[in-house]
Structures are given as structure tokens and as C-alpha cells.
N, C-alpha and C positions, 0 to 999 in steps of 0.2 A: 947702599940704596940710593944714598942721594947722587953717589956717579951716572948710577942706572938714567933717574929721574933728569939728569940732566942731557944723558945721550937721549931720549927719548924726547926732551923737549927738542933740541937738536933739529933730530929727525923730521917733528914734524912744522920746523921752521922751513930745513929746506923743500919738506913735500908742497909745501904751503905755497916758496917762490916757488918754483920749477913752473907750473903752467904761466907765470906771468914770464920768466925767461924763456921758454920755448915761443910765445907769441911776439916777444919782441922784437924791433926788426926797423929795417927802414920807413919811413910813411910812402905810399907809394901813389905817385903824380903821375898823369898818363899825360901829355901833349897829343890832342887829335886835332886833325886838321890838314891843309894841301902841303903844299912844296918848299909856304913860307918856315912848317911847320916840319918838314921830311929835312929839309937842310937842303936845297938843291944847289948842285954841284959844289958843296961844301966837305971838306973835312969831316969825320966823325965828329972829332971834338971839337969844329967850329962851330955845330947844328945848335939851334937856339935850348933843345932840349941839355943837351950838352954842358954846353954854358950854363943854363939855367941851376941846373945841379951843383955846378961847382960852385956858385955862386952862391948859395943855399946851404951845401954845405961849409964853405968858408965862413960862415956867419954863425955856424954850430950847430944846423939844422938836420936832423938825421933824416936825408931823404933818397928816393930813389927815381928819377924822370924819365919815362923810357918816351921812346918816340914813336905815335900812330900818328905818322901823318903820312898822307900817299901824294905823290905828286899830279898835279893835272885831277886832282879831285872836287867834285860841286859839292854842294850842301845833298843834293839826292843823291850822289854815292857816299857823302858820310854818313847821312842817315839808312841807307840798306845794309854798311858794314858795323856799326855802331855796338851791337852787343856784343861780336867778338873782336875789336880790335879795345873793346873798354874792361877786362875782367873783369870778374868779382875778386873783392879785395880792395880794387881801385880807393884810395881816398881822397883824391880832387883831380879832376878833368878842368884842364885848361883848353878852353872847347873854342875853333880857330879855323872857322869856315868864308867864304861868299865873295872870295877876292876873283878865283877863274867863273864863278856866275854874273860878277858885276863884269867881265873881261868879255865873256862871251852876250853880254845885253839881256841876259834871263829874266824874265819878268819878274820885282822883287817881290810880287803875290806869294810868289813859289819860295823864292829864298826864305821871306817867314814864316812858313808856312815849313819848310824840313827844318828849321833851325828851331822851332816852337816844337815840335814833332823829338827834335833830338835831348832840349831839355827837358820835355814831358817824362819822357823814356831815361834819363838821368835821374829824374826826383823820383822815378817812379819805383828806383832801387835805390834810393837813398843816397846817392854817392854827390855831394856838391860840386859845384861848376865853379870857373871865373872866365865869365865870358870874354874873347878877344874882339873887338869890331872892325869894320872894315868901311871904306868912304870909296865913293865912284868916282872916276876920272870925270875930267870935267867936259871930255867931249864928248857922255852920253849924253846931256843937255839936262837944263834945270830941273825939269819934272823926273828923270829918272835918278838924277841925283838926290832930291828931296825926299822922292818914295824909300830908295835905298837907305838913304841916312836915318830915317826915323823905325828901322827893322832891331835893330841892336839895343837901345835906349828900350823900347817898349815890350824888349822879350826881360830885359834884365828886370828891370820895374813887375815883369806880369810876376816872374820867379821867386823874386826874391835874390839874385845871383850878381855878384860884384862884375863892373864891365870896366873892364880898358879899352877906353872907347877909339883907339888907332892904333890895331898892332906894328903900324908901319910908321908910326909917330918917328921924326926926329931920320927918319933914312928915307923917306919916298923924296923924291925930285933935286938929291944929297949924291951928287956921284961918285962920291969920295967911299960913300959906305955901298954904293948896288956895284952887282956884278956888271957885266957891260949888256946886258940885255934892257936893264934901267929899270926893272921888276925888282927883283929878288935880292937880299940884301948879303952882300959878302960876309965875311968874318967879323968887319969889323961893323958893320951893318948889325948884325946878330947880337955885337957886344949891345949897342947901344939900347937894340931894343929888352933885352935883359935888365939894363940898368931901369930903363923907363918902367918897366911892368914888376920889378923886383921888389918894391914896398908891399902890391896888392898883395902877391905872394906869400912873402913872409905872414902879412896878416893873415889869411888864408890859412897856411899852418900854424902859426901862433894859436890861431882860433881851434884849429881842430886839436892840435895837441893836449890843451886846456880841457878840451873834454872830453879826451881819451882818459 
């Protein structure tokens, strides 16, 4: 009887895990955003999502980075593709828009106005963000610089949502790290800015894990 008593506790030890090992799994990161974010003309595994992964998990962290980013994309076509290039499931959107709207002189009304629009639509399914920013070249001139610069700070503040306030930090105007178009950051470009934004991150899932 007490063999019995003991396969039966057994049993309903493993019934017990089994749904918490079938839901186990990577945490799953989405990268959306343009071309800085697509990898353009990069390697697979140069692409900053890429990187970011390995990165992440060298440090122990069970994740998985896929990359939505489309090249030559504005804040209004990441906000028209947004529910399906972000699945459900998603656990943090690292959200990396307004570099080709500041490129093409877009009024930055608009750029806050989809990028306000895209985190609404984030909180609105519960999925957190870590917002990327973006700074205007300095020969749209000071006013459209000032307007652009104060879009990023004021959506993270309305949100609640951590900003790395220069995704291009540490590679814009660095020709050792852009490709030769003097935009887009090569390999070694992409290292750097991994290492810059890689603290947030970890906090980021540090934070979610904890309340898994």
C-alpha cells in the first residue's frame, strides 16, 4: 500500500509540472522598427537583433529576438503593420521608429502622434515596450530639431516605458562603425550599439522574469 501511495504521489507531482514545462520557453523580444532595426546590408548575424540575442543570452538569459524591422519604414507604416508584425505572446517590444521621417523632414506633429498611437496600441494588450530615440540632423534647423527632440522623452514619461534616448549613440558621425552611406551602422556599429542599450535590457527582462 505504501508503494501504491507513493507511485500516486509521483503521479500527481509530475501532472502537477507538466503544464508549467510545456509553457516554458524562451522570453520572447520582437525588435520593430526601420533598417537600423532590419540590419541593412548586414549579415544575419551582424543584425542588431541578432546580436542582441547573443548577447543576452551569454549573460544567461533565456531569450528569443526576432527581427520586425522593414527597411525604408516611417512611424505610419509601423503603426499600419503593428498588430501583425508584434504577435501575441510578444513579451517586450523594443519599439525603433522616426529616423527615415526625420530623413524625409516629416512634420514631427505626425511622428508623435504614430509613435503615441503605437504605444497606446502596446499598453493596450499589455505587452511592455523599451522605447529607442532618435535625434535630427542638424541641417533641418533648430526648430525642427527642438520639435523632433522633445517626441521621445514625452511619450516615454506619458507611458510609463524605459527610453534609450539615441539608438545611434556612440556610431552616428563614427566612420569606423557606418557602412559607407554614413547612415546605417555596420557590424561593428551594431556591436556598439548592443553594448550601449544592453543594461536597459537586461533590466527589462530581469524585471519581467521576476514576475513571471
Amino acid at each position: 500500500m505504501a508503494f501504491k501511495h507513493l507511485l500516486h504521489a509521483l503521479a500527481l507531482l509530475v501532472l502537477g509540472l507538466m503544464p508549467q514545462s510545456a509553457g516554458a520557453g524562451p522570453l520572447q523580444i520582437v525588435g520593430f522598427g526601420d533598417s537600423l532595426m532590419a540590419g541593412y546590408q548586414l549579415a544575419p548575424g551582424d543584425r542588431f537583433t541578432n546580436q542582441l540575442e547573443k548577447a543576452l543570452r551569454d549573460k544567461g538569459f533565456d531569450v528569443s529576438v526576432a527581427n520586425a524591422g522593414v527597411s525604408g519604414d516611417t512611424t505610419s507604416g509601423g503603426l499600419a503593420r503593428l498588430d501583425w508584425s508584434v504577435p501575441d505572446g510578444t513579451a517586450l517590444v523594443i519599439l525603433e521608429f522616426g529616423g527615415n521621417d526625420m530623413l524625409r523632414g516629416i512634420d514631427p506633429a505626425l511622428v508623435d502622434k504614430n509613435l503615441d498611437a503605437m504605444l497606446a496600441r502596446l499598453k493596450e494588450r499589455d505587452i511592455p515596450v523599451l522605447l529607442a530615440g532618435m535625434v535630427a540632423a542638424p541641417n533641418l534647423g533648430h526648430a525642427y530639431g527642438e520639435a523632433f527632440g522633445t517626441i521621445y522623452p514625452r511619450l516615454a514619461e506619458k507611458y510609463g516605458v524605459p527610453l534609450y534616448p539615441f539608438f545611434l549613440d556612440g556610431v552616428a558621425g563614427n566612420s569606423a562603425l557606418q557602412l559607407e552611406d554614413a547612415m546605417h551602422p555596420n557590424a561593428a556599429g551594431v556591436k556598439r550599439i548592443v553594448e550601449g542599450i544592453l543594461p536597459m535590457v537586461e533590466k527589462a527582462v530581469s524585471t519581467l522574469q521576476t514576475k513571471s
